[in-house]
Structure formats: structure tokens, C-alpha cells
GUZA-515438 format. One record per residue (C-alpha): residue number from 1; chain; x, y negated, z. Coordinates in steps of 0.001 Angstrom, whole numbers, plus 500000, padded with zeros to 6 digits. Example, Ala and Ser with C-alpha at 12.3 -4.5 7.8 and 13.67 -1.06 7.14 Angstrom:
<pts>
1/A/512300/504500/507800
2/A/513670/501060/507140
</pts>
This chain:
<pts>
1/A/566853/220118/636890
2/A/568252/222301/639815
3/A/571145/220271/641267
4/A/572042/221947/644745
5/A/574081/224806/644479
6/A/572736/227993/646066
7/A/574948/228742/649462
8/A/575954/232643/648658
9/A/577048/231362/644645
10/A/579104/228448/645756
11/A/580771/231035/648780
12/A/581687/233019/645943
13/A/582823/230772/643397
14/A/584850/229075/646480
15/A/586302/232602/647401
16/A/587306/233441/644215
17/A/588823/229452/643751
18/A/591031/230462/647262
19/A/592171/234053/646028
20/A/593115/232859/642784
21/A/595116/229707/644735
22/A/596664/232245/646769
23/A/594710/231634/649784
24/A/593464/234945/650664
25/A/592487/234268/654096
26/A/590380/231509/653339
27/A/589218/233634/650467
28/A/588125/236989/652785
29/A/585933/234237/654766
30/A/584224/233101/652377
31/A/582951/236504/650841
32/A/582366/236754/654210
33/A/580020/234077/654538
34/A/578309/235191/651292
35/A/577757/238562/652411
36/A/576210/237500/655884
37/A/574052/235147/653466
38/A/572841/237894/651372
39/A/571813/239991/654198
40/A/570096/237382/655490
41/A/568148/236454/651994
42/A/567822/240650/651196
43/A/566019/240935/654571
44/A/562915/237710/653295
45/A/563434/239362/649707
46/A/559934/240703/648707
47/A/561171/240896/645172
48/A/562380/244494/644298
49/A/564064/242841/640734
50/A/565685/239896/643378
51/A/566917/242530/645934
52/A/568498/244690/643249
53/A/570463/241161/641863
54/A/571440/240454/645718
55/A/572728/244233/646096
56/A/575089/244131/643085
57/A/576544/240701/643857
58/A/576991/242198/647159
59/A/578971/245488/645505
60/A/581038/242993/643245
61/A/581989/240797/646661
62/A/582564/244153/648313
63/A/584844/245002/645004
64/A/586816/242067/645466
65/A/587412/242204/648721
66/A/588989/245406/648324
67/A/591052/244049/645572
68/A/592096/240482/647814
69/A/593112/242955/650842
70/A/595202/244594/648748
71/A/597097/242022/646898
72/A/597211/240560/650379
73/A/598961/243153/652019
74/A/601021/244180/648918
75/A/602115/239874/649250
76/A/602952/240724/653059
77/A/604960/243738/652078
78/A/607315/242040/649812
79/A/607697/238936/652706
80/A/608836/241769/654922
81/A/611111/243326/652648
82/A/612793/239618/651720
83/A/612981/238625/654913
84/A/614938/242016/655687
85/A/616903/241067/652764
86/A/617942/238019/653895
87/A/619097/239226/657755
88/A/621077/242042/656220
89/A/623088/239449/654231
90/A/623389/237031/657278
</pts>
């Protein structure tokens, strides 16, 4: 049986692990690291079928990047307005 782990799935699975953990910086680096992986394994691809499976894992990352950004900056907003909050009331 196949025990290792292919790279790109286990940057993904550990991306999604950080986002849902909160850690969306650690999260954004690992899609990253599964993207660069991808375009590394689309450019040896001489599979058509293969290259097609690598291009819409590499939409869904894409996807969820979009999604992490924005819950991360939506997270920063509300820091900012708290932290407003609290020096108004100091």
C-alpha cells in the first residue's frame, strides 16, 4: 500500500487544518506551497486526464484562498474596530 503522502495533498490538507485553527497566515503559505508544487508537477504532466485533476485542485486552492483573505481581513477589521473601542473608553 501507498504510505507517503503526496507533497501538494498534505499542503492542502495542512492549509485547510491552519485556516480552520485560525491560522490564516500559516494557512495562505501553505496553498502557497501547493500551488508552486502543482506548477511544477503540471509542467512533467504528459497526462491530459492528470493535468485537468492538477488544474481544478489548483481553482479550488485558488477558491480558498480568496475565501481565507477575506475572513482574514474581515478578522483584522473587527481587531481595529475593538481596539478603537477600547481607546475611546480609556
Amino acid at each position: 500500500m501507498f504510505d507517503e503522502v503526496n507533497p501538494i495533498l498534505k499542503n492542502v490538507d495542512e492549509a485547510r487544518e491552519f485556516a480552520t485553527m485560525g491560522n490564516y497566515e500559516a494557512s495562505l503559505k501553505s496553498y502557497s506551497s501547493a500551488r508552486e508544487l502543482i506548477t511544477m508537477e503540471q509542467k512533467s504532466c504528459r497526462s491530459r486526464l492528470e493535468n485537468d485533476k492538477w488544474s481544478s485542485l489548483l481553482k479550488d486552492i485558488i477558491d480558498e484562498e480568496v475565501r481565507i483573505r477575506k475572513i482574514k481581513k474581515f478578522m483584522n477589521d473587527i481587531d481595529l474596530l475593538l481596539s478603537a473601542e477600547d481607546a475611546k473608553r480609556q
